[in-house]
LOKOLMAR-635646 format. One record per residue (C-alpha): residue in three letters; x, y, z. Coordinates in steps of 0.2 Angstrom, whole numbers, plus 5000, padded with zeros to 4 digits. Layout:
REM residues N
+------+------+------+------+
! balo !    x !    y !    z !
+------+------+------+------+
!  ala !    X !    Y !    Z !
...
+------+------+------+------+
END
This chain:
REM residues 173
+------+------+------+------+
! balo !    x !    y !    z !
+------+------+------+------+
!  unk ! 5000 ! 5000 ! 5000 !
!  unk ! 5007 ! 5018 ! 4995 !
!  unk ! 5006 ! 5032 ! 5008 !
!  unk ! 4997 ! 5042 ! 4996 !
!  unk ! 4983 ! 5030 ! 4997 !
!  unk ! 4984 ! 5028 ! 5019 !
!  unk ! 4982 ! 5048 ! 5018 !
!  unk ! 4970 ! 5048 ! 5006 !
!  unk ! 4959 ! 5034 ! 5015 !
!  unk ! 4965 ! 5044 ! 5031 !
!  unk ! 4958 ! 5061 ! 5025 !
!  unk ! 4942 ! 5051 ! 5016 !
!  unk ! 4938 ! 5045 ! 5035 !
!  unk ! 4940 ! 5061 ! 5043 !
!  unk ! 4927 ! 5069 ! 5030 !
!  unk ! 4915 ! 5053 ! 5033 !
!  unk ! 4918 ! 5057 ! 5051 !
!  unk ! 4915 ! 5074 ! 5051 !
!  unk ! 4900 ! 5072 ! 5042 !
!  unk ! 4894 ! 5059 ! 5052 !
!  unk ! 4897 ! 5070 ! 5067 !
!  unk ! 4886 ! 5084 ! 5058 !
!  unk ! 4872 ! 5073 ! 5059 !
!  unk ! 4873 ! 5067 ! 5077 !
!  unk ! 4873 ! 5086 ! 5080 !
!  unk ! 4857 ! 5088 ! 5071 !
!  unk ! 4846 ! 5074 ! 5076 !
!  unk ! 4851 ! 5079 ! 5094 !
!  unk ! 4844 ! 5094 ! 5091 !
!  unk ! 4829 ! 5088 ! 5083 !
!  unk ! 4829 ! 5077 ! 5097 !
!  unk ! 4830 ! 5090 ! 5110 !
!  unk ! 4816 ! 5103 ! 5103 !
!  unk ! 4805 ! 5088 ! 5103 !
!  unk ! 4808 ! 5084 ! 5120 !
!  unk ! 4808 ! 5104 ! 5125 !
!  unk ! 4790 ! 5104 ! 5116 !
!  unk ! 4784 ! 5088 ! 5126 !
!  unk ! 4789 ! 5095 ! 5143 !
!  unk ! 4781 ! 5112 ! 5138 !
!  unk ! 4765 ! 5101 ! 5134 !
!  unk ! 4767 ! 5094 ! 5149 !
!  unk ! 4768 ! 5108 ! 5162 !
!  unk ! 4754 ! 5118 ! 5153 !
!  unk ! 4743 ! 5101 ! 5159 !
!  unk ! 4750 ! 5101 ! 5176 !
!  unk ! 4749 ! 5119 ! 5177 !
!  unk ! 4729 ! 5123 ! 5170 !
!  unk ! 4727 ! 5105 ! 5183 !
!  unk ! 4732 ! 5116 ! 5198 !
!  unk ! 4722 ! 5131 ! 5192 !
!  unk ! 4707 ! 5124 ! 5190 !
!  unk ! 4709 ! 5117 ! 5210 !
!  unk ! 4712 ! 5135 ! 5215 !
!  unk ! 4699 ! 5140 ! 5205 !
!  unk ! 4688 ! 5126 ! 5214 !
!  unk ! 4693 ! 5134 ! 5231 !
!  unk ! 4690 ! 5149 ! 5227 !
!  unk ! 4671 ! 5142 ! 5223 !
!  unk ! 4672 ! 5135 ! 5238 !
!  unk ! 4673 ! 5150 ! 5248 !
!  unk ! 4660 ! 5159 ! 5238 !
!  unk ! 4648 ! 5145 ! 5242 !
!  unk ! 4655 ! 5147 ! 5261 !
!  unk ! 4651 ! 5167 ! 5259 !
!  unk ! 4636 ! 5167 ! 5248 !
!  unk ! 4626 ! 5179 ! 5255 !
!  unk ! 4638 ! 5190 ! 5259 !
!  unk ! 4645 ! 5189 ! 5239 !
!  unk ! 4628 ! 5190 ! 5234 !
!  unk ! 4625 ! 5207 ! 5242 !
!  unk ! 4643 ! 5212 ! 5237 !
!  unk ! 4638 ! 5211 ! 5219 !
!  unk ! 4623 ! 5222 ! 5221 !
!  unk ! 4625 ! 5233 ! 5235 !
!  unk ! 4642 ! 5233 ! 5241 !
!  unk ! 4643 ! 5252 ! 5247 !
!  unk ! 4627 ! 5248 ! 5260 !
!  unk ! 4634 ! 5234 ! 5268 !
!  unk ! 4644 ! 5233 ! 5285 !
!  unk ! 4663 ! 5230 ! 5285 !
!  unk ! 4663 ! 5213 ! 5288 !
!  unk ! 4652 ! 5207 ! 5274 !
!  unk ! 4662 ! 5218 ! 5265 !
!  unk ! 4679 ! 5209 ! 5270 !
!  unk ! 4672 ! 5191 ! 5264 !
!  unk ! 4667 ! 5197 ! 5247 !
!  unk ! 4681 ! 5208 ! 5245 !
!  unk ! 4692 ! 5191 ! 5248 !
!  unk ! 4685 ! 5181 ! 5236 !
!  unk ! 4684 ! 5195 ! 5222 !
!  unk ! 4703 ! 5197 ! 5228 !
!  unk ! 4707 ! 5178 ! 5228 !
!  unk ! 4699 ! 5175 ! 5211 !
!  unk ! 4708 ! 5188 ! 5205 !
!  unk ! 4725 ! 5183 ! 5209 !
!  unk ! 4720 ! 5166 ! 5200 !
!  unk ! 4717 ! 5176 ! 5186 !
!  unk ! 4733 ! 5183 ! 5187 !
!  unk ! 4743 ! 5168 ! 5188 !
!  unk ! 4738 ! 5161 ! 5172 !
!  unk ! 4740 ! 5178 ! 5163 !
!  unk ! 4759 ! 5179 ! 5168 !
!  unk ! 4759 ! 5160 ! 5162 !
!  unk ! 4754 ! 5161 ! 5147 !
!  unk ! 4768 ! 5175 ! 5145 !
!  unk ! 4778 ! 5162 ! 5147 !
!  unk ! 4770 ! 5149 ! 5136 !
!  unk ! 4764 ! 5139 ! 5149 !
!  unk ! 4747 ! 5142 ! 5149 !
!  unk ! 4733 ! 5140 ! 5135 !
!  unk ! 4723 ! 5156 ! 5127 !
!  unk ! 4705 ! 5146 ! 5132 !
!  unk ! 4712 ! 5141 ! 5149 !
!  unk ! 4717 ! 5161 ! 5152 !
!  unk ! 4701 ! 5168 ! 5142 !
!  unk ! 4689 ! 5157 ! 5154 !
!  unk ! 4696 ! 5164 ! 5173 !
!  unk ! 4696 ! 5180 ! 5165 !
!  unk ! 4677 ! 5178 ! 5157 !
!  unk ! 4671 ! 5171 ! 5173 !
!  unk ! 4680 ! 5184 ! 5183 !
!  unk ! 4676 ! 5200 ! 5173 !
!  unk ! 4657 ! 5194 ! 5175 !
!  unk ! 4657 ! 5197 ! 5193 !
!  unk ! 4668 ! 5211 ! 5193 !
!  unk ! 4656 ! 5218 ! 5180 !
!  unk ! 4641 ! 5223 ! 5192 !
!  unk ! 4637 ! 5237 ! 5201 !
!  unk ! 4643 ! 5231 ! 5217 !
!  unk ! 4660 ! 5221 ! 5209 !
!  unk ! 4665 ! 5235 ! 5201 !
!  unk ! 4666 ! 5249 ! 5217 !
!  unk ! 4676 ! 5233 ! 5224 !
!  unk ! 4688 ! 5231 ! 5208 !
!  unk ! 4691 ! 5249 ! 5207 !
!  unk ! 4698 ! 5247 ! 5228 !
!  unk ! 4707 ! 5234 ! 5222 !
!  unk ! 4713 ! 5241 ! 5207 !
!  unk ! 4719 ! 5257 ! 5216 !
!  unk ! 4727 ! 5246 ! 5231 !
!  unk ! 4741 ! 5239 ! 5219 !
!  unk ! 4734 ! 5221 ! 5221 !
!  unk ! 4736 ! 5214 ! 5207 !
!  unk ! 4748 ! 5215 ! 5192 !
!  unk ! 4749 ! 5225 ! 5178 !
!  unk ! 4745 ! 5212 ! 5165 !
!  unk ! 4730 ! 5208 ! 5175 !
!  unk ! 4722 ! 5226 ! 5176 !
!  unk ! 4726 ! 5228 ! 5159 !
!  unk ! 4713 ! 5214 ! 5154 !
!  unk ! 4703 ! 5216 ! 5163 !
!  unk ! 4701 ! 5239 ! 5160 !
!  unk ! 4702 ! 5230 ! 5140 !
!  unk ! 4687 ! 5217 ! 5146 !
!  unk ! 4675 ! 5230 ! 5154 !
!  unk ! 4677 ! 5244 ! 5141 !
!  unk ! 4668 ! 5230 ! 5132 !
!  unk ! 4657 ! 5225 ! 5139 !
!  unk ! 4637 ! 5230 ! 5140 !
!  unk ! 4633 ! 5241 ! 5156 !
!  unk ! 4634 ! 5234 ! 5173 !
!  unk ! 4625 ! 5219 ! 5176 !
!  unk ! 4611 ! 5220 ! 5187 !
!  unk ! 4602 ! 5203 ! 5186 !
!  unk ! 4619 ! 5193 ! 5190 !
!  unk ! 4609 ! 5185 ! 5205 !
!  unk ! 4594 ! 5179 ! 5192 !
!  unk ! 4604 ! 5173 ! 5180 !
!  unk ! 4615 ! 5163 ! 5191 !
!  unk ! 4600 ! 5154 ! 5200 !
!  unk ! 4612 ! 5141 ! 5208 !
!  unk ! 4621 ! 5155 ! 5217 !
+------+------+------+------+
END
């Protein structure tokens, strides 16, 4: 065998390994966005999973303070300090779980319908003669982010006027 032909063999290797190196590099990659993408997939699950017990909570303490909510969304001005202070908590605590998912979904953890639904639900009560008195105390006590205030100032410029008939038209509450 000449030595022109072990360098040549020699350098064909190197190119073939080179190339073959190139390769590995790219399937990792694919490898890696795919598994980025899964795990993504997966913490948006787990996330809108833990939300949605917040959220249950949350109902929980407005099935616990009823009354109290009820007259809040109505007539929150007439009522004595203490009602006010339960329904004031669970306008706050919903909100804050509004929040949450808002800054997620920044972060592309969390779903547009999954973000779109809190805020929905939440903008309803807010949206009511009594919920509103209450948003603007909360608004102007730096409760809750800015991302949150944004949406919800966006949601209530659209929306119809106060609603009065919450109470009617929620009959299980």
């Amino acid at each position: 065998m000449s030595v022109g032909l072990i360098i040549m063999n020699a350098e064909t290797l190197s190119y073939l390994g080179n190339f073959i190196g190139g390769v590995a590099v790219v399937l990792s990659l694919i490898f890696l966005a795919y598994e980025m993408r899964a795990s993504n997939k997966l913490a948006r699950a787990q996330n809108q999973r833990e939300m949605r017990l917040f959220w249950q909570d949350t109902l929980f303490k407005m099935g616990e303070w009823a009354p109290e909510f009820q007259e809040a969304l109505v007539n929150f001005p007439q009522m004595p300090s203490e009602k006010q202070l339960k329904a004031v908590n669970v306008l706050a605590s919903m909100g804050n779980q509004v929040d949450t998912p808002i800054k997620l979904h920044h972060d592309g953890v969390e779903t547009d319908d999954n973000v779109q639904w809190m805020l929905d639900a939440f903008v309803g009560f807010i949206n009511t003669p009594g919920g509103i008195v209450v948003w603007k105390h909360l608004e102007e006590g730096d409760f809750f982010g800015e991302d949150l205030i944004r949406r919800v100032r966006r949601e209530l410029d659209n929306a119809s006027p106060p609603n009065l008939g919450i109470i009617e038209a929620l009959p299980w509450f």
